[in-house]
N, C-alpha and C positions, 0 to 999 in steps of 0.2 A: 151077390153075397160073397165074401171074401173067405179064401178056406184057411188053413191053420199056416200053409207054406209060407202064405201072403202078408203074414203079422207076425212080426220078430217077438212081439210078445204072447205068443200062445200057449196057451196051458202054464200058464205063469197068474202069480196075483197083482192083480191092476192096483194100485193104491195111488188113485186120484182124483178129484172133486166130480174129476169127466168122466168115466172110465169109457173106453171105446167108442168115445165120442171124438169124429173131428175136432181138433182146437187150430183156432185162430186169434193172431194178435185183437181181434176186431173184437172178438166175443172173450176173451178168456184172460183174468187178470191171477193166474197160476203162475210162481214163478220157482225155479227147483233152484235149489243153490247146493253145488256141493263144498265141502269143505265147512266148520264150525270154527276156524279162527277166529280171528278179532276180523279179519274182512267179510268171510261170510255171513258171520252173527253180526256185525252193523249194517252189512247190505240189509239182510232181512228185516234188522230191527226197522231201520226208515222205508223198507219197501211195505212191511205192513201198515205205517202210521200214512201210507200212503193211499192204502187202499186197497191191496194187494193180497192174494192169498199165495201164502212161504211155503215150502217144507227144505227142511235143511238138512241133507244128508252126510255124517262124518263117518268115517273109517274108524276111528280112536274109540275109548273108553270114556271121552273126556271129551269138554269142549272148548278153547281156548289158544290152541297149537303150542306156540313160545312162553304164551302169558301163563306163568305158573307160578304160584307164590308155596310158601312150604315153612307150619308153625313145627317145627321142633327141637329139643334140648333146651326148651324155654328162649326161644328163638325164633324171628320170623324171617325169611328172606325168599330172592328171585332168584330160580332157573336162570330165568331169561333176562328180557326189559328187568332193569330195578327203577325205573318211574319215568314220568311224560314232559314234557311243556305245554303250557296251554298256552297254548300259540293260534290253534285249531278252531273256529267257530262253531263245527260240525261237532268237536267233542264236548266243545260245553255246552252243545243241542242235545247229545247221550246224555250227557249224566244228570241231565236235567231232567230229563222227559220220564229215564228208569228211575230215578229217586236216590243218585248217587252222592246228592250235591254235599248232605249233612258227614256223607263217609269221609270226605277228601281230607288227605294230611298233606299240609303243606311241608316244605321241605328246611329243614332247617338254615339261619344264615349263612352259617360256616360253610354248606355244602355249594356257595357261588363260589367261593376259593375252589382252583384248579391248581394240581403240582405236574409238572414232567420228571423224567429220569434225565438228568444228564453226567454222565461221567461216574456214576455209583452213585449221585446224591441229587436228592428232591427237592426242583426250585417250585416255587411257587409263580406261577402265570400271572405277568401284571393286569391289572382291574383297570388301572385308569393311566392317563397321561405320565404324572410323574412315576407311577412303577413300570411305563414302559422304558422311560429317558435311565432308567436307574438296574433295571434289572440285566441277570447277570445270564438268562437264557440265552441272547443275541449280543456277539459280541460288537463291537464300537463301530466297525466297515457293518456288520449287517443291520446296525439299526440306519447309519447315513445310508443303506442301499435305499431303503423306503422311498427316501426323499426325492429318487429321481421316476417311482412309481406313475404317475399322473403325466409324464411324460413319455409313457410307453405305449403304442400304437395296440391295434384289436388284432384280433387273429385272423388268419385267411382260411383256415381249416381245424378238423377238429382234433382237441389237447384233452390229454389224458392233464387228471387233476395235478401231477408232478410237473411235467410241461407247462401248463399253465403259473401255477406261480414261482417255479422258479425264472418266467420267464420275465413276469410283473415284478417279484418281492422278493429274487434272489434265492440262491441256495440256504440262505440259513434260515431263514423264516418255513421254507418248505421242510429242512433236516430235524426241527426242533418245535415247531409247531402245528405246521398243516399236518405231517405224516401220521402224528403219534395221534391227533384229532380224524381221522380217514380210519387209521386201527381202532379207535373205541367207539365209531359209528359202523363203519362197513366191516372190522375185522379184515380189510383186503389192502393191497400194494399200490398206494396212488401214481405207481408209472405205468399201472395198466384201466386203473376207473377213467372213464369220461366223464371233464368237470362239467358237459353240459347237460349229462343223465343225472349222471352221483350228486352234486352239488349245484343244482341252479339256481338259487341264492346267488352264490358266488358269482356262477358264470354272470348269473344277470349284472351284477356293480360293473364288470368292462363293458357291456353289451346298451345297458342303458344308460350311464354315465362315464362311461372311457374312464372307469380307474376305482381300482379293489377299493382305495381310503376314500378320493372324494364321495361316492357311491355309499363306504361305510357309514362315516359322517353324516351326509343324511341323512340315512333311513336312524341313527343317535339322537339327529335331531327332530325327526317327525316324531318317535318317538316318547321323547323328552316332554313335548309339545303338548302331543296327546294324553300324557299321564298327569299331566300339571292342569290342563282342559277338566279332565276327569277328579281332580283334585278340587280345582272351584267348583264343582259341578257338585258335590257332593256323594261322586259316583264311586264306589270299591270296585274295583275290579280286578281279577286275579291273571290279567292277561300275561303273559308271558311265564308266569309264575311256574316253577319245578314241585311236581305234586306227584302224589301217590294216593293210594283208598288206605280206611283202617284196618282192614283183611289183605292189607295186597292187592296188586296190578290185578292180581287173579278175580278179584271179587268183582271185576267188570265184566267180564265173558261169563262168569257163575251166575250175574242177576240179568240179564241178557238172554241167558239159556230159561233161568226161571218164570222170567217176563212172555218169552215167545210157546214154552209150557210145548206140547204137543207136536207142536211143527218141527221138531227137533225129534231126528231118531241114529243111535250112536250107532257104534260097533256096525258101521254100513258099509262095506265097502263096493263102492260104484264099480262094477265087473268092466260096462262101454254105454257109451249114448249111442242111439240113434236118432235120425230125424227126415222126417218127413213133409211134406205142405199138406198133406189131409189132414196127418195124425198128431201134426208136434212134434215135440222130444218125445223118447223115450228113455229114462234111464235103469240100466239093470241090475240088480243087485241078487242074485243066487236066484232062486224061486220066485222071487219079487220083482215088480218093475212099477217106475211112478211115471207119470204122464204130464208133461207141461208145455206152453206155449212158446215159455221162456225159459231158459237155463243162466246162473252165474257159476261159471268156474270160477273158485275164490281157495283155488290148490295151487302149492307149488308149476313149476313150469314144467318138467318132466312130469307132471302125472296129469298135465293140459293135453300136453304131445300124445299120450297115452289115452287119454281120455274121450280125443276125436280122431280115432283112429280107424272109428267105422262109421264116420259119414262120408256120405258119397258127394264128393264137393262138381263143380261144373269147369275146375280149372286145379285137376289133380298137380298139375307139377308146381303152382303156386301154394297148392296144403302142403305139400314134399318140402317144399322150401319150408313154408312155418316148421313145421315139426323140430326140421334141422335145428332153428334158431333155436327156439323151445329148450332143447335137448343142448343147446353149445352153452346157454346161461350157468354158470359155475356156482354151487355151493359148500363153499369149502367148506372143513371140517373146523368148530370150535367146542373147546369143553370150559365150563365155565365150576370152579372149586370153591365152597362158599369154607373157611374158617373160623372157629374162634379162636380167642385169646385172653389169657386175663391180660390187662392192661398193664400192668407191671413187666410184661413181657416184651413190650413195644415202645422202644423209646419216644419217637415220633406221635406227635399229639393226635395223628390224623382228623385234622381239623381241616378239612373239605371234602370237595366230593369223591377223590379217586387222584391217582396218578399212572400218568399214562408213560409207556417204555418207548421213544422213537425205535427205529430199524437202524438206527447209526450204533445204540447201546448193544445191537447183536445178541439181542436175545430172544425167546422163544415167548417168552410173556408178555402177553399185549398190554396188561394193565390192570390196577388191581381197585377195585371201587369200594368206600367204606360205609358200609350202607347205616351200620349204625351212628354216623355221625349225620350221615343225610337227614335219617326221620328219629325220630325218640322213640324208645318204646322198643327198641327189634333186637334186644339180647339185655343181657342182666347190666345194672350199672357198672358194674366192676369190670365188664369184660369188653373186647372190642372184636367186630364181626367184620370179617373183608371176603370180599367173591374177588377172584381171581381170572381173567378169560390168559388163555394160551392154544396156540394152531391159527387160524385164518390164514388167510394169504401169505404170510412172510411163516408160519412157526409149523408146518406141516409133516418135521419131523416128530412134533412132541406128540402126532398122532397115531405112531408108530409103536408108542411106548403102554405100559402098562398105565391104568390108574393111581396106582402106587407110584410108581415111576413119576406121572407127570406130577403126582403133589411134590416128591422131593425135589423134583426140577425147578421147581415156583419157589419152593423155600431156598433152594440155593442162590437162585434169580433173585427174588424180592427182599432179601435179610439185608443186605448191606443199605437198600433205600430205606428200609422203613427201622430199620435195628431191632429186628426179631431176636430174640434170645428164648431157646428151647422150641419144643413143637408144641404144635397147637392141642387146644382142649378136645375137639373132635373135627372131622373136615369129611366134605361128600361131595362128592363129582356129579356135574349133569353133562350128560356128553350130547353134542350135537354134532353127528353127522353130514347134516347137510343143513348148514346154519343160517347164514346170509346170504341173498343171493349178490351178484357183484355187476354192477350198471358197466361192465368195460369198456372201452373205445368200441364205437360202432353199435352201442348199445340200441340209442333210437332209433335208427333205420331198420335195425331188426324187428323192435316193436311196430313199428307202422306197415313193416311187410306182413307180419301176423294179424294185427288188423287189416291188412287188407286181402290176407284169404279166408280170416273167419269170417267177412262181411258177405259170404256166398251163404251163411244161415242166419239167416232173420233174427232175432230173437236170443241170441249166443253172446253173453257177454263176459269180460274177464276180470277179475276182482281179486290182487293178491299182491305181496311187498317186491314182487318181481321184476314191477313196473310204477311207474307215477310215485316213488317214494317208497323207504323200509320202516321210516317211524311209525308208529303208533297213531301217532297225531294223521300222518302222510295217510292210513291205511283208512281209518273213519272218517275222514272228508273226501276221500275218494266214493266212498261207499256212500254218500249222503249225495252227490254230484252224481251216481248211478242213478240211484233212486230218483231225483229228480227228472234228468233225461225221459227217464223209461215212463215215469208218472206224464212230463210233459205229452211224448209221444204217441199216449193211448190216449190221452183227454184230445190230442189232434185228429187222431184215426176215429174214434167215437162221434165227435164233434163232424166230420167228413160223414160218415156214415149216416149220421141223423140228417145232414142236410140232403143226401141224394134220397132219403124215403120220403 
């Protein structure tokens, strides 16, 4: 019999399907997840539909992390994400299976139009051939630089995403297009992301067809192909398509949370895991501790590094290295300031999705998105709504600054592109501390060193935008390709087990 010194959870409440029961992968389809973002609330959603018994521990008040949508001043907008691509097959398996399919708003025409900054004033991004040959973003040498593209050899080592194409497409296509595209995805500096972490899309067109356009091209014309297939076919399909819910980004983590009902418990904050081969995880939460077989961290990277900082690994100075990595991963700071306007106030029609500030234009504003022109319906007709990000990787003074501060920083920055006249009707900061994380040079190696000291505990898996993609989309096809694994590898072990009885 074991005494109280011998069990980390002693005189503590067990809450789990086992209590004080050995678990083993072989017997036990318990799986903990901490963290309620959109990764841990998808892991769990397809790890139940698997077969699996969830509980999902958050810290917060709330379940959702980034994803936060917000109705007020007769107004609807995003904290965070302001909408998805359905690009993703795993996310239109979500919103199918929860019953989200009837909510979906598509995204208005206008919002495929993209503008940049350049020089105080906002061009519009050519759409196709002739408004590439004609626009006035690239001047006359950087559109002929393209031309000698498919003539440039692969890399020998690894290029930060700046490196890379200025190395294929020239400094002006990276000054005035890649950059200001890297700021309204990662918020970060593409002379320090890794285009093979940040962007493999990308990296892949040199990697599999030796060249950014031939490579583009194709994948234009498969395509093209596919959607025309899909057209005689008599098939709709919304692939690719820029979409949102009628509640907001939010109302996906809200019915998620409703759907999974019980297995969800807030305001948790995970103290440490431990683990054992008799007893499983353990993890503890003040008085309380839950018991599982399996664990998914689906938390930022520093609270990973923190999180296994009391299991007793077989190869201490390789967990020492994890951690480190863990902890070197950066999340800079961004604050995102949603506006309104009456419309008389703004000369500019903002008729797309957003315009983005390159790092050449030297300013602290990454870019300001017009969410009411995106979707209908998310402020009064009369008026126009724009969220604003400033700080990431190039603006990390404006983090320095007061609230007040950084909105009048945005109106002095943004007035000349968009021709604001007077202040806004009301405006509200959401501050994110630790925002993005940022894939930089040496990114992957870091991740496969982590996984290869977490693989000293069975059953420990990791599930968060830290790694394998920060999209939305990136974040719920991970979490269904979890799910799968884990499902595959117990129907193995089962399947083993039954034949040796």
């Amino acid at each position: 019999m074991m005494h109280n010194d011998d069990k980390p959870w002693a005189n503590k409440q067990i809450l789990s399907p086992f209590p004080e029961v050995p678990v083993t992968l072989e017997h036990d389809n318990h799986v903990l997840i901490i963290g309620a973002g959109i990764s841990g609330l998808a892991s769990a959603w397809f790890l139940q539909q698997q077969g699996f018994v969830v509980t999902v521990l958050e810290a917060g008040n709330q379940v959702g992390g980034n994803l936060q949508s917000v109705q007020k001043h007769g107004c609807q907008w995003e904290r965070g994400p302001n909408s998805f691509i359905n690009n993703r097959p795993a996310m239109a398996q979500l919103i199918e299976q929860v019953g989200l399919k009837p909510h979906i708003v598509l995204a208005n025409k206008a919002a495929h139009r993209r503008y940049i900054g350049k020089k105080g004033a906002m061009l519009a991004l050519p759409s196709n051939i002739k408004e590439a040959l004609t626009t006035g973003v690239l001047s006359t040498f950087g559109k002929l630089r393209l031309l000698i593209e498919p003539f440039v050899g692969k890399a020998t080592s690894e290029e930060s995403i700046a490196e890379h194409v200025r190395r294929r497409l020239g400094h002006e296509m990276l000054d005035w297009l890649i950059d200001p595209f890297i700021s309204g995805v990662f918020a970060g500096d593409p002379e320090k992301l890794s285009v093979r972490a940040a962007v493999p899309k990308i990296y892949a067109l040199e990697s599999e067809y030796g060249s950014m356009i031939i490579g583009g091209v194709a994948k234009m014309k498969a395509k093209s192909r596919q959607k025309k297939l899909e057209k005689e076919q008599g098939i709709s399909s919304l692939d690719g398509a820029m979409m949102s819910f009628a509640g907001g980004l939010y109302q996906l983590p809200a019915t998620l949370a409703q759907k999974l009902g019980p297995a969800i418990s807030l305001n948790t904050q995970v103290d440490n895991i431990t683990y054992s081969a008799q007893f499983g995880y353990q993890a503890m939460s003040g008085d309380q501790i839950w018991q599982a077989s399996q664990v998914v961290l689906a938390v930022p990277a520093a609270q990973v590094a923190r999180l296994i900082d009391d299991l007793v690994p077989t190869d201490e100075a390789l967990l020492m290295q994890a951690k480190a990595c863990l902890q070197a991963i950066d999340y800079p700071a961004v604050a995102s300031i949603t506006m309104a306007f009456n419309k008389a106030q703004i000369e500019h029609a903002l008729d797309g999705f957003g315009c983005l500030l390159p790092t050449k234009e030297g300013k602290q504003t990454l870019g300001v998105l017009f969410p009411s022109s995106i979707f209908s319906q998310r402020c009064p007709d009369d008026q126009h709504l724009i969220t604003v990000f400033i700080g990431g990787g190039r603006g990390q003074h404006a983090m320095t600054l007061t609230p007040q501060q950084r909105t009048d920083l945005v109106m002095l920055e943004l007035s000349p592109y968009l021709g604001i006249q007077g202040q806004p009707l009301w405006h509200e900061e959401s501050l994110w501390p630790k925002a993005i994380p940022q894939y930089q040079l040496g990114h992957l190696p870091k991740v496969a060193l982590i996984d290869e000291a977490l693989a000293q505990f069975p059953g420990l898996h990791l599930r968060s935008n830290w790694r394998d993609g920060v999209a939305v989309g990136d974040c719920v096809e991970n979490a269904l390709q979890l799910a799968n694994m884990m499902s595959q590898k117990l129907i193995k072990v089962q399947t083993k087990t039954e034949t040796i009885t």
